[in-house]
C-alpha positions in Angstrom: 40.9 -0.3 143.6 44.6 -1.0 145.6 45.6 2.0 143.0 43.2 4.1 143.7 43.0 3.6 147.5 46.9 4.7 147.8 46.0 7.6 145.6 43.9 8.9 147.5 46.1 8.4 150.9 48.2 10.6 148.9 46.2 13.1 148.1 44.8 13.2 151.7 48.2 13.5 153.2 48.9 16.2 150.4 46.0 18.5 151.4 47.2 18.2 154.9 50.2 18.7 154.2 49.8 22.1 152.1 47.4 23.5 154.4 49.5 23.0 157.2 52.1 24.7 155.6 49.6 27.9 154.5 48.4 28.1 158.0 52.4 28.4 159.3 53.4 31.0 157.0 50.3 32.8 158.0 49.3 33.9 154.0 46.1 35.5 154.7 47.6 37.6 157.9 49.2 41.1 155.9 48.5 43.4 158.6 52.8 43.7 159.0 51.9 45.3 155.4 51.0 48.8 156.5 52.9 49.3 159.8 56.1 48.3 157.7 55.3 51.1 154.6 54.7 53.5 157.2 58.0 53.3 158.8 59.4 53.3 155.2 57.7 56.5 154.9 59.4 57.7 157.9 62.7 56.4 156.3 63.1 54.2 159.7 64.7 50.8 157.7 65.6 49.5 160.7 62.4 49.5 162.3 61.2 47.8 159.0 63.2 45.1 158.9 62.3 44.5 162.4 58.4 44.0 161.7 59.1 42.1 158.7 61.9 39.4 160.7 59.0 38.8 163.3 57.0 37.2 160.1 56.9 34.0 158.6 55.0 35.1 155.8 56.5 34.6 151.7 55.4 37.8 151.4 57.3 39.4 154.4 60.4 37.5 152.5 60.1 39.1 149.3 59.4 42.9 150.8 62.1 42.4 153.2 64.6 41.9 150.2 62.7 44.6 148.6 63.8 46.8 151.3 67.3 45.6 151.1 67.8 45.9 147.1 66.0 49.0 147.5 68.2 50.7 150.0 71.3 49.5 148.6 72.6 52.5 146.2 74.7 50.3 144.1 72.3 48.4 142.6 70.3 49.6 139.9 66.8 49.3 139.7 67.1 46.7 136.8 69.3 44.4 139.4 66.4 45.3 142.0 64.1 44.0 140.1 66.1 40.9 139.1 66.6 40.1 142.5 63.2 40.6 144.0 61.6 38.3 141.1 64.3 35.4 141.7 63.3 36.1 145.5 59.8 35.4 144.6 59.9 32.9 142.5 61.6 30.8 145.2 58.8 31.5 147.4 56.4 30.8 144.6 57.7 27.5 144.2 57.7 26.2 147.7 54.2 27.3 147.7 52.8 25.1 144.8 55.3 22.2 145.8 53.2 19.0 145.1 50.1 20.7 143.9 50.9 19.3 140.5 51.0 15.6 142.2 47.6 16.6 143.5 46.2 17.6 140.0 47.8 14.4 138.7 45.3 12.5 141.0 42.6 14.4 140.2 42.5 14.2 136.6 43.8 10.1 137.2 41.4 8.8 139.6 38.3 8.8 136.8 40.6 7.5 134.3 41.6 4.6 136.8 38.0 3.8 137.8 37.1 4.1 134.2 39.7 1.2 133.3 38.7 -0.9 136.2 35.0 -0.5 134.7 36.0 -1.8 131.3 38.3 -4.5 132.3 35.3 -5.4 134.6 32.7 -5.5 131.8 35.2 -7.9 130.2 35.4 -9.9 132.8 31.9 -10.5 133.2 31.0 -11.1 129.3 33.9 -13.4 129.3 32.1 -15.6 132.0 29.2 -15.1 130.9 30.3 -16.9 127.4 32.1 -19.5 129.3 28.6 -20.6 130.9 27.3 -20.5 127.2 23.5 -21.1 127.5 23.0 -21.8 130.5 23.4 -18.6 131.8 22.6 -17.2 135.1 21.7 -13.4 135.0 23.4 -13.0 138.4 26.9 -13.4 136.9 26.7 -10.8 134.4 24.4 -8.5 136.9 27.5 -9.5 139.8 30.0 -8.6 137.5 28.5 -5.1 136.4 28.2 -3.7 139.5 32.0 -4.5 140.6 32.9 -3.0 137.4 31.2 0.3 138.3 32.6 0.7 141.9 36.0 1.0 140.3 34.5 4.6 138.4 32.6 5.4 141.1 35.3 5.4 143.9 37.6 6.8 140.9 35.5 9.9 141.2 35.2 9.8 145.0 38.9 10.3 144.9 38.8 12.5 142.2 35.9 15.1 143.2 37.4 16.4 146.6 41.4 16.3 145.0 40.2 18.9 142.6 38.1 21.0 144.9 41.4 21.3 147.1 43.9 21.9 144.2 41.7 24.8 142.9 41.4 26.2 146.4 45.4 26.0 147.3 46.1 27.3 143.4 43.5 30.3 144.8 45.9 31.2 147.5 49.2 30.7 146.3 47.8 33.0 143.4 46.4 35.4 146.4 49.9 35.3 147.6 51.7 35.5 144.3 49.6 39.4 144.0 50.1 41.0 147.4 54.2 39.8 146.4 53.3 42.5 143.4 52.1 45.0 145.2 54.4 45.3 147.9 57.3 44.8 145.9 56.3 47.7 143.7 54.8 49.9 146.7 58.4 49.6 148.4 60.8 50.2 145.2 58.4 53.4 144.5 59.6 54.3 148.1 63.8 54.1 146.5 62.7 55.4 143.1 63.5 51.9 142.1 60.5 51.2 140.2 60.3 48.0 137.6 61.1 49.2 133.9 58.2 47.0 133.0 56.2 48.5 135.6 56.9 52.6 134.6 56.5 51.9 131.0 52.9 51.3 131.3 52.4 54.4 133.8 53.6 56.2 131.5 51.6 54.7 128.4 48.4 55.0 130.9 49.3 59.1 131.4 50.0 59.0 127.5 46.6 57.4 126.6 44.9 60.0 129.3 46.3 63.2 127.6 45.3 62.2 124.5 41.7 61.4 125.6 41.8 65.3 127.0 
């Protein structure tokens, strides 16, 4: 039960924690998005970088060095690309720092307050053979329930650590897309488009012709 109660301290201060962080970066707020293509499309750079400096966004990060790669004519689009991904990546990862130590508890917790149940149940058929026959229903009834607390505060802990992984896994995958799509949307703009990326336009066009 001591286990299980600093587990889920943990996990609290973990859920806190993370969505403190999403609200600060500001994940869900992409309006900078369009107002920062737009001045692309005006080949303004400057005024580009401006928007995206004024945003704490990951994804702000990763089309701000987008725009830098992008613009710079001696790298080629294969370097762009590198960069950009090892640029995201590092976002990436500062996004799902400790998730994994909040799936650990998740999938723990149970397993925890299953063990407490079954060293419980021992517990109380041990005692209940040490009062050998004359035996008092209370002690093995006494002992049961105290075994099952252990499971069910196991899955107390358990239930909401797993609801909140799945939902901060949602937006750092939320986030890990609209890194994507700008990234791409902005090399287009320098004619830096990912290998990866053209090869399957052109596949697409291929498959389209040959359905004509």
């Amino acid at each position: 039960m001591w286990v299980l109660l600093a587990m889920s301290v943990l996990a609290v201060a973990i859920i806190l924690l993370k969505l403190f962080q999403f609200v600060r970066s500001g994940l869900r707020r992409l309006d900078f998005v369009d107002s920062t293509l737009l001045a692309l499309q005006k080949n303004d750079h400057n005024s580009a970088l401006k928007v995206l400096k004024q945003q704490r966004s990951p994804v702000a990060i990763v089309m701000e060095s987008a725009i830098r790669c992008g613009a710079d004519p001696a790298m080629s689009a294969k370097d762009v690309e590198a960069e950009v991904s090892r640029i995201g990546s590092a976002q990436i990862r500062n996004l799902e720092s400790w998730l994994r130590g909040l799936s650990s508890i998740a999938h723990l917790s149970p397993l925890l307050g299953l063990l407490g149940t079954v060293t419980g149940m021992i517990a109380a058929f041990m005692a209940m053979e040490a009062a050998g026959s004359h035996v008092d229903p209370s002690i093995l009834s006494g002992g049961i329930w105290e075994a099952l607390l252990t499971t069910a505060f196991g899955l107390t802990v358990a239930i909401p650590a797993m609801a909140a992984f799945y939902y901060l896994e949602g937006e750092v995958d939320h986030v890990r897309a609209s890194m994507k799509d700008v990234s791409i949307r902005v090399l287009r703009h320098f004619g830096k488009t990912p290998a990866s990326i053209s090869t399957r336009d052109d596949e697409k066009i291929e498959d389209e012709t040959h359905g004509i």
